[in-house]
Backbone as ProteinMPNN parsed JSONL, in Angstrom:
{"seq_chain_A": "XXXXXXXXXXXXXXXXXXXXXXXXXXXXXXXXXXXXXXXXXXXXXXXXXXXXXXXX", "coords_chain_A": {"N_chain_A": [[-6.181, 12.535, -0.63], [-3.57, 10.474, 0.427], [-3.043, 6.592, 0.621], [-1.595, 5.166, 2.991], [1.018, 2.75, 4.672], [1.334, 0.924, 7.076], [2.981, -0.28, 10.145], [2.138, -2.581, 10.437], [2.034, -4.25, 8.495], [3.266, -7.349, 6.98], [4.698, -7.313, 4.165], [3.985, -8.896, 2.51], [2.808, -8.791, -0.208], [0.442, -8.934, -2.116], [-0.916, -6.38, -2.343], [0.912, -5.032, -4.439], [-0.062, -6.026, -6.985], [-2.218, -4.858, -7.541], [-2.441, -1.481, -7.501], [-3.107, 0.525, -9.344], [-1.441, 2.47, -10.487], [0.992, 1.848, -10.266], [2.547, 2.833, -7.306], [2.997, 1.358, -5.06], [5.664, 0.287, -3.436], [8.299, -2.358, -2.67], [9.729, -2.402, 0.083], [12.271, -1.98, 3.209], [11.487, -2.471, 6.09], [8.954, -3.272, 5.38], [6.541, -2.706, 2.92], [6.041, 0.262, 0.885], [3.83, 3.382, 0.025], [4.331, 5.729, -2.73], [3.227, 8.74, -2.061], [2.986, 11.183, -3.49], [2.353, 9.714, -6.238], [0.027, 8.331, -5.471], [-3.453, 7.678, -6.211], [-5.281, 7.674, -4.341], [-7.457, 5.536, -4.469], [-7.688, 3.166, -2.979], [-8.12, -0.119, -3.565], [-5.5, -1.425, -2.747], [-5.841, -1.187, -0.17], [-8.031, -2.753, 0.043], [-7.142, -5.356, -0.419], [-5.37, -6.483, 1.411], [-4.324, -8.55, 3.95], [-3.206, -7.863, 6.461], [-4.76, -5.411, 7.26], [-2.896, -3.335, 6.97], [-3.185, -0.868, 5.492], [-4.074, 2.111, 5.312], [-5.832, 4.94, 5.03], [-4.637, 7.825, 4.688]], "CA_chain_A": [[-5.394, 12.052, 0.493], [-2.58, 8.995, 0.16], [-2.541, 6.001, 1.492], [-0.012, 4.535, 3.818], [1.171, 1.267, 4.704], [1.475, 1.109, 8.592], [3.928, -1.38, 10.558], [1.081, -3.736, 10.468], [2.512, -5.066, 7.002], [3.514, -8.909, 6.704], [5.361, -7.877, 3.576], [3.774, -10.213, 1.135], [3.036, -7.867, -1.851], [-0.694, -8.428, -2.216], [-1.04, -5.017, -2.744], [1.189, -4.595, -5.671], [-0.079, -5.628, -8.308], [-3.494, -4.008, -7.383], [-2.257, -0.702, -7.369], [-3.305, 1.0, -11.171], [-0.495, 3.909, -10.536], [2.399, 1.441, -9.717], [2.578, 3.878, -6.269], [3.701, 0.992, -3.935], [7.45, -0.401, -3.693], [9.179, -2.993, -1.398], [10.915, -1.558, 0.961], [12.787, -2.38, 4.158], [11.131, -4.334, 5.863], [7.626, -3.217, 4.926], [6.473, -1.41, 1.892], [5.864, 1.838, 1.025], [3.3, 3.739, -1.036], [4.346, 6.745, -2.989], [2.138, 9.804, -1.744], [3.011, 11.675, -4.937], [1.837, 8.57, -7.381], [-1.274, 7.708, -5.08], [-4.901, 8.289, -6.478], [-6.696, 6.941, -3.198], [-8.38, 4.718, -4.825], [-8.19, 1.938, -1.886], [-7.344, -1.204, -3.819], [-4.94, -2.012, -2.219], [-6.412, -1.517, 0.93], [-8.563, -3.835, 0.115], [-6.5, -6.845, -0.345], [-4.24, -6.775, 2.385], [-5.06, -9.126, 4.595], [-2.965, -7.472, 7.55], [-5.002, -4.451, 7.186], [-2.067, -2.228, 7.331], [-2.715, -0.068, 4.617], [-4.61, 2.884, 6.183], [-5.86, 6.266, 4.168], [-4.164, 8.959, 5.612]], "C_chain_A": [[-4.876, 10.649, 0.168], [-3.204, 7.825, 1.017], [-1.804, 5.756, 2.112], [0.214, 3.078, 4.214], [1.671, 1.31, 6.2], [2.864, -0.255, 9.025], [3.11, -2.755, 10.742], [1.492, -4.797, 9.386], [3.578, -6.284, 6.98], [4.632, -8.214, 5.578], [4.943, -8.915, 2.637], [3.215, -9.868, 0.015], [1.617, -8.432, -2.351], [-0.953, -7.376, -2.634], [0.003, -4.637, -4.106], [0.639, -4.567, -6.464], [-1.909, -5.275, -8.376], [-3.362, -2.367, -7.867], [-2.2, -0.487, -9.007], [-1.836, 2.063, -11.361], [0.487, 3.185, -10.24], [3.138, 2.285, -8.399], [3.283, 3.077, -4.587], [5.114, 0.151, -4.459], [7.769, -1.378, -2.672], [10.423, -2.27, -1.155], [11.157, -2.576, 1.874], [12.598, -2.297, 5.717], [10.008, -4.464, 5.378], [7.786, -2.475, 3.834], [5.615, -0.436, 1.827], [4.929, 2.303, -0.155], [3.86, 5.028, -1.301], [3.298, 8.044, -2.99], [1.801, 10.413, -3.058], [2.133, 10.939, -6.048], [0.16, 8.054, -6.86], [-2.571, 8.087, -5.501], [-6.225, 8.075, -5.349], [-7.548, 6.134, -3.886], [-9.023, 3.143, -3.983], [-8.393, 0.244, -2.757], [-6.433, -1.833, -3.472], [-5.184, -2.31, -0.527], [-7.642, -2.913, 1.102], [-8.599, -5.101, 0.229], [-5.575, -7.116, 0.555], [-4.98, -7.259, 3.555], [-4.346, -8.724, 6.338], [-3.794, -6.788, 7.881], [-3.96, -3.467, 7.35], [-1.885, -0.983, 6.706], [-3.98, 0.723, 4.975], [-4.923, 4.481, 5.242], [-5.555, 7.621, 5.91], [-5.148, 10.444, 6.582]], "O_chain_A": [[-5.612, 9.774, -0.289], [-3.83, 8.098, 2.041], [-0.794, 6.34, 1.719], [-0.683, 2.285, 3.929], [2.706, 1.967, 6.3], [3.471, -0.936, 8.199], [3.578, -3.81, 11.171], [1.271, -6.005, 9.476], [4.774, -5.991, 6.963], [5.762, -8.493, 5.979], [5.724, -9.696, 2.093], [3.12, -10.741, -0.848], [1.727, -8.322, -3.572], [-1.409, -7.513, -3.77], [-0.45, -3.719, -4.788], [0.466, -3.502, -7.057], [-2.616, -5.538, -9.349], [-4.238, -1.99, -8.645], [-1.477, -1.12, -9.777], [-1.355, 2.273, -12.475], [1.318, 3.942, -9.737], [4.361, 2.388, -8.488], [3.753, 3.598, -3.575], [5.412, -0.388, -5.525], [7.349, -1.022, -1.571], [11.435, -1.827, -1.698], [10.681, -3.708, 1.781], [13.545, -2.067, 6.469], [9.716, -5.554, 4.885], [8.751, -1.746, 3.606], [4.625, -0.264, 2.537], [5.098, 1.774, -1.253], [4.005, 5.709, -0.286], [2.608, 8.244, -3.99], [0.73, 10.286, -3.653], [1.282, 11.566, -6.679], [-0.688, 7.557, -7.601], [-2.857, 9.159, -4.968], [-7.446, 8.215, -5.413], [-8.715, 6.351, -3.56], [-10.011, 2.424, -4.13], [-9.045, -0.527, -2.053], [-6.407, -2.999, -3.866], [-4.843, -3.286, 0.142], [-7.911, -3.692, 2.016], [-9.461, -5.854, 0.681], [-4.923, -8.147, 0.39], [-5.941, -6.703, 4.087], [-4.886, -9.217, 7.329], [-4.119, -7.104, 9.025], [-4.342, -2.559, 8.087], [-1.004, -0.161, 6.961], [-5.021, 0.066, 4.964], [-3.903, 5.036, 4.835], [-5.891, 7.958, 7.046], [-4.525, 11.245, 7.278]]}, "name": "protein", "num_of_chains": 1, "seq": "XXXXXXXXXXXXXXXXXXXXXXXXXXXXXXXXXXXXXXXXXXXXXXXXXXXXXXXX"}
């Protein structure tokens, strides 16, 4: 199961360069993880200090 990145997201890219699968992108206005590319691994959930990044 993916993660997701909720509307909770600041936007400040914390979570990139966590992510081993390159699976999240900036988007508009928040970013986005690729479901396809995701391994759940929760790294990036971990560093986001909004909490917005949520396992599906």
């Amino acid at each position: 199961m993916a993660y997701k990145i909720t509307d909770e997201c600041v936007a400040c890219g914390s979570c990139v360069p966590e992510c081993p699968v390159e699976a999240i992108e900036e988007g508009d206005p928040i970013y986005t993880i690729d479901a396809e590319k995701c391994t759940d691994c929760g790294a990036c959930a971990d560093v986001c200090p909004s909490e917005a990044i949520v396992s599906e």
